[in-house]
Structure formats: structure tokens, C-alpha cells
N, C-alpha and C positions, 0 to 999 in steps of 0.2 A: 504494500500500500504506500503510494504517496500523497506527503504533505505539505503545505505551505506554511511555513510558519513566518508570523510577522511579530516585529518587536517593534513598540511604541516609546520611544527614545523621550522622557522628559524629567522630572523634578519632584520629589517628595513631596512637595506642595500639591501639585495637579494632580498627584496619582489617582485618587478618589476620582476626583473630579471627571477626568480622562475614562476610567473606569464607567463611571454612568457614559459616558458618549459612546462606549463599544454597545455597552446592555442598547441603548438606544437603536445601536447598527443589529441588533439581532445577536451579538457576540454574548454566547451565555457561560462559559469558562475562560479566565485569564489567569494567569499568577503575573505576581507582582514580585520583581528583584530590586532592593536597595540596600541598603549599610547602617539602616534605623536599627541601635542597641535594641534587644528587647528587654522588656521589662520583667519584673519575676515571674509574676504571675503568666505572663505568654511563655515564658519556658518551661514552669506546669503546663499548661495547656498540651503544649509539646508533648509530653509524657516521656520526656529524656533528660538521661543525667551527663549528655554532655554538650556542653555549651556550643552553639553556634560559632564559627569564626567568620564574623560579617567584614572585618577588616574597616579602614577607617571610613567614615560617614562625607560620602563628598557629598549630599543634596542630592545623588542623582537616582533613576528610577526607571527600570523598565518595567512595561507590559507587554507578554508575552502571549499570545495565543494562536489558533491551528485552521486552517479549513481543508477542506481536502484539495487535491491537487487534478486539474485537468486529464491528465495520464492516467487516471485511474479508468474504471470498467464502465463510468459513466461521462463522457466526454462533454458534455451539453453543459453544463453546468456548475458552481461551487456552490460547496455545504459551506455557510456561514452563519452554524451555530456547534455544537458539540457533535460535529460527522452524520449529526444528522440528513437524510435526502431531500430532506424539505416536504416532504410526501402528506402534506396536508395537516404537519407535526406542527408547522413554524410557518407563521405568515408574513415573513422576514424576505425580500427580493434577493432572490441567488445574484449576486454578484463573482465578477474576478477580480483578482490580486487590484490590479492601479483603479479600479473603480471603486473597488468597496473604501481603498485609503482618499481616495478622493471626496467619497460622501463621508470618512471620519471626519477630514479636514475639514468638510462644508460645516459643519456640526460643531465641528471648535470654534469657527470662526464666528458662526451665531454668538458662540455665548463668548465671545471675548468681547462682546459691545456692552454688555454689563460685568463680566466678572474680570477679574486681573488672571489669564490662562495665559500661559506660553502655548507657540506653536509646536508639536512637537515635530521631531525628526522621526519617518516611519518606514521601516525595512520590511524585506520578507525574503526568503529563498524557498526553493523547494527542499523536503529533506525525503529520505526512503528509510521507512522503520525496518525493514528487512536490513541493515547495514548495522542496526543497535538495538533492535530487541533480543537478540539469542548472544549478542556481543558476551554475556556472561559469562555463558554457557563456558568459551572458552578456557579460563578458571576453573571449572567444577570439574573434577576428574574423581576418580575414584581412589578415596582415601582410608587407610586401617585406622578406627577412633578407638580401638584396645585390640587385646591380642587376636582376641576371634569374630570380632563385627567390623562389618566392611561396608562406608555409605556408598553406595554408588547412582550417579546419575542415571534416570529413568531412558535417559538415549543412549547409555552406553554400555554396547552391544557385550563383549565380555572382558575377563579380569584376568590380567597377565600372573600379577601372584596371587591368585586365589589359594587357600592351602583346604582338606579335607576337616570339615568339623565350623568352618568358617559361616558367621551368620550374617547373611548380604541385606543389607536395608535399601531398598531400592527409593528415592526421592526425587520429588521432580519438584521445587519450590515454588516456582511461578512466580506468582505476588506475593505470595507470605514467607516470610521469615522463615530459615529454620531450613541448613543444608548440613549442618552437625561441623561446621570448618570453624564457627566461631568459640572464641573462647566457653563463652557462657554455656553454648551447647553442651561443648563437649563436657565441661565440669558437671552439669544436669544427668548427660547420659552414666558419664561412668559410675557417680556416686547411686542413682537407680540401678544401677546391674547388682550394685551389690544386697539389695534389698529385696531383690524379687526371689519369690517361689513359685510352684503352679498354681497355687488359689490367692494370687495378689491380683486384685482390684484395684486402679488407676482412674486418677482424677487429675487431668489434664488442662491449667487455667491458663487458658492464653494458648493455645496448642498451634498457632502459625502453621509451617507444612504438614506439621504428626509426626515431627519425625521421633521425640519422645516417646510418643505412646506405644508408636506402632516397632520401634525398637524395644522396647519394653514386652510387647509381645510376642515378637520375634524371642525373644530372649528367653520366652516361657512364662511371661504374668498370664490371667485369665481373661478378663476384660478390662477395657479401657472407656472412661466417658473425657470426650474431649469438650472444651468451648474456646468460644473467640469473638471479637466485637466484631471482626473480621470477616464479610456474608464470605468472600476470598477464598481466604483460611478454611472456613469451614470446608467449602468446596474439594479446595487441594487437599483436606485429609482424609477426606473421602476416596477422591480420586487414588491419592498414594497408598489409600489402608488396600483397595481393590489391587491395586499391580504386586505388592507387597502377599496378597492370597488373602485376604483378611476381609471376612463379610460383619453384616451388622449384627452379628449374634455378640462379639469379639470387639469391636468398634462402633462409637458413635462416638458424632462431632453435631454440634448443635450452635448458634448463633444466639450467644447471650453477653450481658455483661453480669457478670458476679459479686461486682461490688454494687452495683444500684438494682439487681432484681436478684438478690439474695435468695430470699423465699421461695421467689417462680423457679431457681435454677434449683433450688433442694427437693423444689415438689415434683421436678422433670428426673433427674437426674437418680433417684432411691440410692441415697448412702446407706450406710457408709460404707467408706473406700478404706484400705490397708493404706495407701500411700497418694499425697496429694503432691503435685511438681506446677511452678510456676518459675515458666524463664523470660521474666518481664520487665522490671527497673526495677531502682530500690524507692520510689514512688510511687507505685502499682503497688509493692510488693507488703508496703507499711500499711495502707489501710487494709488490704486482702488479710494481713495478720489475722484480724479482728474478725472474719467470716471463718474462713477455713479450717479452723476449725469442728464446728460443726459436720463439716462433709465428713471426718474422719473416725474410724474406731478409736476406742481407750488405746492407747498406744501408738495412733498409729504415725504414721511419717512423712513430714510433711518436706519439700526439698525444694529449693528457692535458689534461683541468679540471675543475673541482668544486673548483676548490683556494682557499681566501683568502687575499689575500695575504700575512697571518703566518705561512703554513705556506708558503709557495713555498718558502723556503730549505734546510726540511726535505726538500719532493720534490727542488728541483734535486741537493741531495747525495745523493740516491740514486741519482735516473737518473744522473747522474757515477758514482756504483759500481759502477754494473752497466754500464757501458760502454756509454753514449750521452750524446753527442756535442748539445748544445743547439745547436737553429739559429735556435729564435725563444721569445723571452718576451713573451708578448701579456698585454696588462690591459682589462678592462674594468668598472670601476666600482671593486668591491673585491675581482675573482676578477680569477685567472690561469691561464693556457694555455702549456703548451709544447709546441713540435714539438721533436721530436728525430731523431737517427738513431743506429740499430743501427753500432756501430765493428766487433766482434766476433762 
């Protein structure tokens, strides 16, 4: 598929402003680049514990957005909203590339007879996502994450050292998180290897690709209940539990959030579980203390990372609040893991 992408060249001031003259042109997604610090509260929002590096604040501001590109299967025409065909979706005039920047410009110029608006400067080129959507892939090779579990990409055809006894987790990420290469991952998986038996029960928060769960399965737990805000996520663990051999008797992934529908996800989900895993932040991870709980047997084990090590201090006093019991503080690099157990 090709696209056009155009950049709206102006100034932290206008952005907003600029922003209403796209929605005017029919343009119904843009992002917005500038060098504006954020404030705390937008780095919550974020739901990450590692700061942006905006680099210095020069005033300036693009907006970026997409139409489809002439070369595609439908020659007649640009989608000048979100790819949509215009098929009766959008009452928005298909325009091309120098036309449609020509009625932005018409549009700016309106309102610069009352407001103080710069002109902006407005680009576009054609781009082909075939050239960077699978660009990843590249990277992703099939990697040993302990002695006998082997991730391997769901396109890659077979495994040069395989050895006899070897348990292969087949993953295909997609959009969601979670190819077992990153730190976090891999401290999640191996500290759950060592926990499982055949009648362990998994509770999966934040479950991104599955690649937890369903390694865990792999590994010999019994069943697994995954969630994720994620409708994505959900998707991909489905899809990977299926190439992996794994039906819904063995896996489910469900589209919830845990920390504001507490209750619905206890009432869907029938605990308790042997063992609960979240590899989220350590922001996620401090109010989830306070639920997760409950999803768990008397004892059972709850196992947490996403977290860096400046905030470890912040999780450990939580889960000590909520009444578990640390049994191991794992590092690696500059994250941290902990297994715990349920006291209460």
C-alpha cells in the first residue's frame, strides 16, 4: 500500500489552531511533533517510567498526517480522512496532494483576518509501508531464553540448533508487546518456569503477544486466563495460543482493564489462580498491588516487571501493603522483577 504523507511545518502556538483547519478539511487523525516538556501528570498518562527525550524546545511544531496514495488499486481518487474510501463514510471532497494543501491554505488565510496565525510551510511525499512494516521482523530471529525454551518467530521456517527435549514458543507480536528479547520479558519468563507444575492456573494482566502465558503452558501449567486494554493484544494471543497448539479449553484472553473493572474481571474470569504475572511498569504495577490479590489462592504467587530500578522501592512498599511476602528481587540490566506471595 501506498501513502502520502504530509507535514504541516509551523509553531506551538498555531498547532491547535492548524489542527481545527485539517478536522475542517475532512482530516480526522494527525499527530502532533514538538519539544513542549511534559508535565507530570502527561507522563502518567503515558503509562511509562521512562522519560521522553524531547531535546530543546525551539517553538517549532509539526503536523503530520496520511491519505492514500494515487498508485494504489483505486486510481480515481484520495482518501482524505483515516484510509477511508469515502464510500458514503465521509462527506469530505476527495481531493489530491496540491489541492487539498491548497484549500488548507485557503482556510488559514480566512482566519488570519481575525486571528494572529502564521502561514505554514506544507510538504508531502509519497511513502510505501511495504518498505517498514515487516522492517522489524529483520531483528527477530530465533532466540534460547533458558536452556530448553526456544522463542521463535511465527515466519521462521526452522531452527538451526534446535536440541531434543527443546520447548519452541512460536510468537508473532504484531502490535502488542511481548517477543520475550526484552529485559522485562525475559526476567517474567524464567522466574514463572520455576513455579509451574501441571495443575498451575495463570493469570495473565497485561498479557500483550501471550507470550507468558502460553510459554507457561508450553512449559506444562494447566490453564491460563489472559487480559489486556489492548482489543490488539487480545487478538495476537489468541492468534499465537492457536499456532502454539493451544485451544480455548487451555487459553483465554479477554479485553478488560483490571484496575477500573475489578469486579467484572473477577466475575468473568472464576479464580482463583496458583500464580498471577504482570509485565507492565512500576505505575501499573502499584495500584494493581491493591487488586490482585484477590484473583489469587492463600499462597499463591504473584510475579511482577516492567519496573526500573528507581521505582523498585516504590513497588516493593506496596506489595508489602497489600500483604505479600517478597521471595525474590531479580535484576537485569536496569529492570527489576519480583516474585512474591499472597500472606492473606
Amino acid at each position: 500500500m501506498k501513502w502520502i504523507k504530509f507535514d504541516v511545518h509551523t509553531n506551538t502556538r498555531d498547532a491547535e489552531l492548524l489542527g481545527e483547519v485539517l478536522e475542517e478539511c475532512g482530516i480526522c487523525g494527525y499527530e502532533i511533533t514538538d519539544h513542549v516538556p511534559l508535565t507530570e501528570k502527561d507522563e502518567k498518562k503515558m503509562y511509562t517510567d521512562i522519560p521522553r527525550d524531547l531535546g530543546p524546545d525551539d517553538g517549532s511544531s509539526i503536523l503530520t498526517f496520511y491519505t492514500e496514495s494515487p498508485e494504489n488499486a483505486a486510481k480515481d481518487f484520495f482518501s482524505t480522512g483515516s484510509s477511508l474510501r469515502d464510500e458514503g463514510i465521509s462527506e469530505t471532497p476527495i481531493l489530491p496532494p496540491e489541492e487539498l494543501i491548497a484549500r488548507i491554505l485557503k482556510i488559514v488565510k480566512k482566519r488570519q483576518a481575525f486571528l494572529p496565525l502564521e502561514t505554514p510551510e506544507i510538504t508531502f511525499c509519497q511513502q510505501d509501508d511495504s518498505l517498514w512494516k515487516d522492517k522489524w521482523k529483520e531483528n527477530f530471529k530465533p532466540f534460547r531464553i533458558a536452556d530448553d525454551i526456544v522463542i521463535k518467530p511465527s515466519w521462521w521456517e526452522s531452527l538451526e540448533d534446535a536440541r531434543e527435549g527443546d520447548i519452541i514458543v512460536q510468537i508473532d507480536p504484531g502490535s502488542a508487546f511481548g517477543t520475550g528479547t526484552h529485559e522485562t520479558t525475559k526476567l517474567c519468563l524464567l522466574s514463572l518456569r520455576k513455579y509451574i507444575t501441571p495443575d498451575t492456573t495463570i493469570l495473565d494482566a497485561g498479557c500483550g503477544s501471550g507470550i507468558l502465558a502460553i510459554s507457561a503452558l508450553l512449559c506444562g501449567a494447566k490453564s491460563a486466563f489472559c487480559l489486556d486494554i489492548d482489543p490488539a493484544a487480545v487478538h495476537g494471543t489468541l492468534e499465537n495460543g492457536k499456532n502454539n497448539g493451544l485451544d480455548d479449553s487451555r487459553l483465554t484472553a479477554i479485553h478488560a482493564n483490571i484496575l477500573e473493572d475489578s469486579d467484572a474481571v473477577y466475575q468473568v474470569c472464576q479464580p482463583p489462580y496458583h500464580i498471577a504475572v504482570a509485565n507492565i511498569l512500576a505505575d501499573v504495577i502499584i495500584p494493581l498491588s491493591h487488586h490482585i490479590g484477590k484473583f489469587l489462592e492463600r499462597d499463591g504467587i504473584f510475579i511482577s516487571s516492567g519496573i526500573l530500578a528507581e521505582k523498585a522501592g516504590e513497588v516493593e512498599h506496596a506489595l508489602s501493603k497489600n500483604h505479600f511476602q517478597i521471595l525474590e528481587k531479580n535484576t537485569l540490566g536496569e529492570w527489576v522483577s519480583f516474585v512474591c506471595r499472597k500472606n492473606r
